[in-house]
C-alpha positions in Angstrom: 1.3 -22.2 -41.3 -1.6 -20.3 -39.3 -1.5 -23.3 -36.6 2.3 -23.1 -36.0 2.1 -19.3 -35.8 -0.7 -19.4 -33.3 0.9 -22.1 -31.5 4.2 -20.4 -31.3 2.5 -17.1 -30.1 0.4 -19.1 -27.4 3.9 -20.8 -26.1 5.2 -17.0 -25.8 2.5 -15.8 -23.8 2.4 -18.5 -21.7 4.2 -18.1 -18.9 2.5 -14.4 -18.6 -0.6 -16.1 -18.5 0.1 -18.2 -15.9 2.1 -16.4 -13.7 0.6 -16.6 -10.5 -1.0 -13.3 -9.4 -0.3 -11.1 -6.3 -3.3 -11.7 -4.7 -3.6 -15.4 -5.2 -0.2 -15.4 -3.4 -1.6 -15.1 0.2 0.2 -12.2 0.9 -0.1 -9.8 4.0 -1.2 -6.9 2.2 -4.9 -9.0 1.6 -5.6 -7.9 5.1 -5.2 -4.0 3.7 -8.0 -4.1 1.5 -10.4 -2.2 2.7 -11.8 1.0 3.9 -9.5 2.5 6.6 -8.8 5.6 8.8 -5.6 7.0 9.3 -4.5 8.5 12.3 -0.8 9.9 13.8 1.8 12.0 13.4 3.5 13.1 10.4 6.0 15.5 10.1 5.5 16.6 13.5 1.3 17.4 12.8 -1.5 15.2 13.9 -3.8 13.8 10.6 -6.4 12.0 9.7 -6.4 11.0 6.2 -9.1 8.3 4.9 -7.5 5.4 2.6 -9.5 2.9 0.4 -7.2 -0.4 -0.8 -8.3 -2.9 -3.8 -6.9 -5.7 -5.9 -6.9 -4.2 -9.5 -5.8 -5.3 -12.6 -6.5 -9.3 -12.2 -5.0 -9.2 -8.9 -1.6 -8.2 -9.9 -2.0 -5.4 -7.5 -3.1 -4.1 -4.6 -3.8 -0.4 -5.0 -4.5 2.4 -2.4 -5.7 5.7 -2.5 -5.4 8.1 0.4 -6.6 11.4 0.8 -6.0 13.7 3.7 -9.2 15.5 5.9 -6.7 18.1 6.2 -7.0 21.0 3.8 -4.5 23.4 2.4 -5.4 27.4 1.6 -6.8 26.6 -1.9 -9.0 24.2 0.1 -7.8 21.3 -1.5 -7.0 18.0 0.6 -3.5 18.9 2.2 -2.4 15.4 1.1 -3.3 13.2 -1.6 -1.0 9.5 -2.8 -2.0 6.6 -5.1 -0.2 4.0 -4.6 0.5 0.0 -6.5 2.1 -2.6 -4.5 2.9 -5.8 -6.8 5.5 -8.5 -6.6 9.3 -8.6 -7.8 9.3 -12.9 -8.6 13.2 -11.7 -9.4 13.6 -10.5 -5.8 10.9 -12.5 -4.3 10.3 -9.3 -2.4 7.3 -6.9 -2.8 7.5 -3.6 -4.9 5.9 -0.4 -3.8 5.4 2.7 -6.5 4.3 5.8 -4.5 3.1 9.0 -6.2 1.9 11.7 -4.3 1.1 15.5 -4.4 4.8 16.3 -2.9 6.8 16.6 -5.9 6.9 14.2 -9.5 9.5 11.6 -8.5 7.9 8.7 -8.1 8.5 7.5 -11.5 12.7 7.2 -10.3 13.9 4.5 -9.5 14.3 5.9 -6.0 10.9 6.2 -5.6 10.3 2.2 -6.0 10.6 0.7 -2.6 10.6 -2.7 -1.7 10.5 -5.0 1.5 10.0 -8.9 2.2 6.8 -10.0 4.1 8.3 -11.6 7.4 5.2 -13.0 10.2 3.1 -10.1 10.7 5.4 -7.2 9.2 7.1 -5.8 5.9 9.8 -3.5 6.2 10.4 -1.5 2.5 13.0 0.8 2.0 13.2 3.6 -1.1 16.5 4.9 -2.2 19.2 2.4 -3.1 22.1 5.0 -1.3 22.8 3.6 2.1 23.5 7.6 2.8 20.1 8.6 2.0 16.8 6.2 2.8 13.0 6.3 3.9 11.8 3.3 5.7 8.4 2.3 6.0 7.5 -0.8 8.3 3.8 -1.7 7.9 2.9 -3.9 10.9 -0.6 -5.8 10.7 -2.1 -6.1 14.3 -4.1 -9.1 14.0 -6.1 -8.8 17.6 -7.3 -5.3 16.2 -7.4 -6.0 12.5 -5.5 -2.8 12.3 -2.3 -1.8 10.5 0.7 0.2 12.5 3.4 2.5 9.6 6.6 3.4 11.1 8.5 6.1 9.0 11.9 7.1 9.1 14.2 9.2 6.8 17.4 7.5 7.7 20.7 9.8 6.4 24.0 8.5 6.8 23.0 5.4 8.7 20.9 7.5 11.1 17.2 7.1 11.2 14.8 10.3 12.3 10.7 9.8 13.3 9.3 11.3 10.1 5.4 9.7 10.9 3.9 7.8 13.4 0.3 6.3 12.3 -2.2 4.2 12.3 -5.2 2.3 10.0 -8.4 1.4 11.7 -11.2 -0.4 9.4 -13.8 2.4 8.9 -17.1 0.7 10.0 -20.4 1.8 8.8 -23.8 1.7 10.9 -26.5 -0.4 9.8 -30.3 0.3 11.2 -31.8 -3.4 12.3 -35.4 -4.2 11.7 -35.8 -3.8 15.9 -34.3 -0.4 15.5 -30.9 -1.4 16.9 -27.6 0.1 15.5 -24.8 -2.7 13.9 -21.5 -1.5 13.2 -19.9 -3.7 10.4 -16.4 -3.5 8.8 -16.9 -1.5 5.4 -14.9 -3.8 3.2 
């Protein structure tokens, strides 16, 4: 009986098991792992936030932090998100979850966006009203090995410049032996 019930639970888990991970997809988003700098406008203000991205939990997402230079008047950074991308095999489309220090609804599902990778682009969209809509498009710039985020709040079908910005590999400086300064992509 023991060997039919752990057979029976192996066949249920199964497919879980197997299911082929974000990261061993060969997605665009493997060229956001990294150690980046943010630059741009958003919301009218020029920033510079610092982002670090990773594969976490067995490669079923990629996962970014970014934290803004910036400081408020308590001194803390002026802007702060986490944020999971994984896959949706339903939708065959990516899934974004973005929490940040502007308010709790991330955990709506309004604040889930999702977008389809298409060459060197993937537009998402959050908000599943046509009459109220952010888009992001993340474009990857190959020649640079740099990353390009259009955002718009669209309302009504009209689409306003909420952020212009964009992610350059931070590089750190390594001292040679003959006293020469590398920089190197800090990956």
């Amino acid at each position: 009986m023991r060997t039919i019930a752990a057979l029976f639970m192996a066949l249920l888990f199964a497919p879980a098991a197997m299911a082929q991970t974000l990261a061993e997809r060969g997605t665009l988003l493997d060229h956001l792992a990294g150690r980046w700098v943010m630059t741009g406008t958003i919301a009218g203000e020029e920033i510079t936030h610092d982002l670090t991205a990773a594969w976490v939990l067995g490669g079923h997402y990629l996962y970014f932090h970014e934290i803004a230079r910036e400081r408020n008047e308590n001194g803390d950074p002026a802007y702060e998100s986490m944020v999971y991308f994984g896959w949706d095999e339903a939708g065959e489309r990516l899934v974004c979850m973005w929490l940040d220090v502007t308010g709790g609804g991330g955990l709506v599902p309004d604040g889930f966006g999702y977008g389809k990778p298409e060459a060197d682009r993937i537009a998402f969209v959050w908000g599943e009203r046509a009459d109220s809509q952010i888009h992001n498009t993340f474009t990857y710039q190959r020649e640079q090995d740099q990353w390009a985020w259009q955002i718009d709040n669209v309302r009504q079908g009209q689409p306003s410049n909420f952020a212009r910005v964009v992610l350059s590999r931070r590089t750190i400086l390594i001292l040679q032996a003959d006293g020469a300064v590398k920089a190197q992509p800090a990956r």
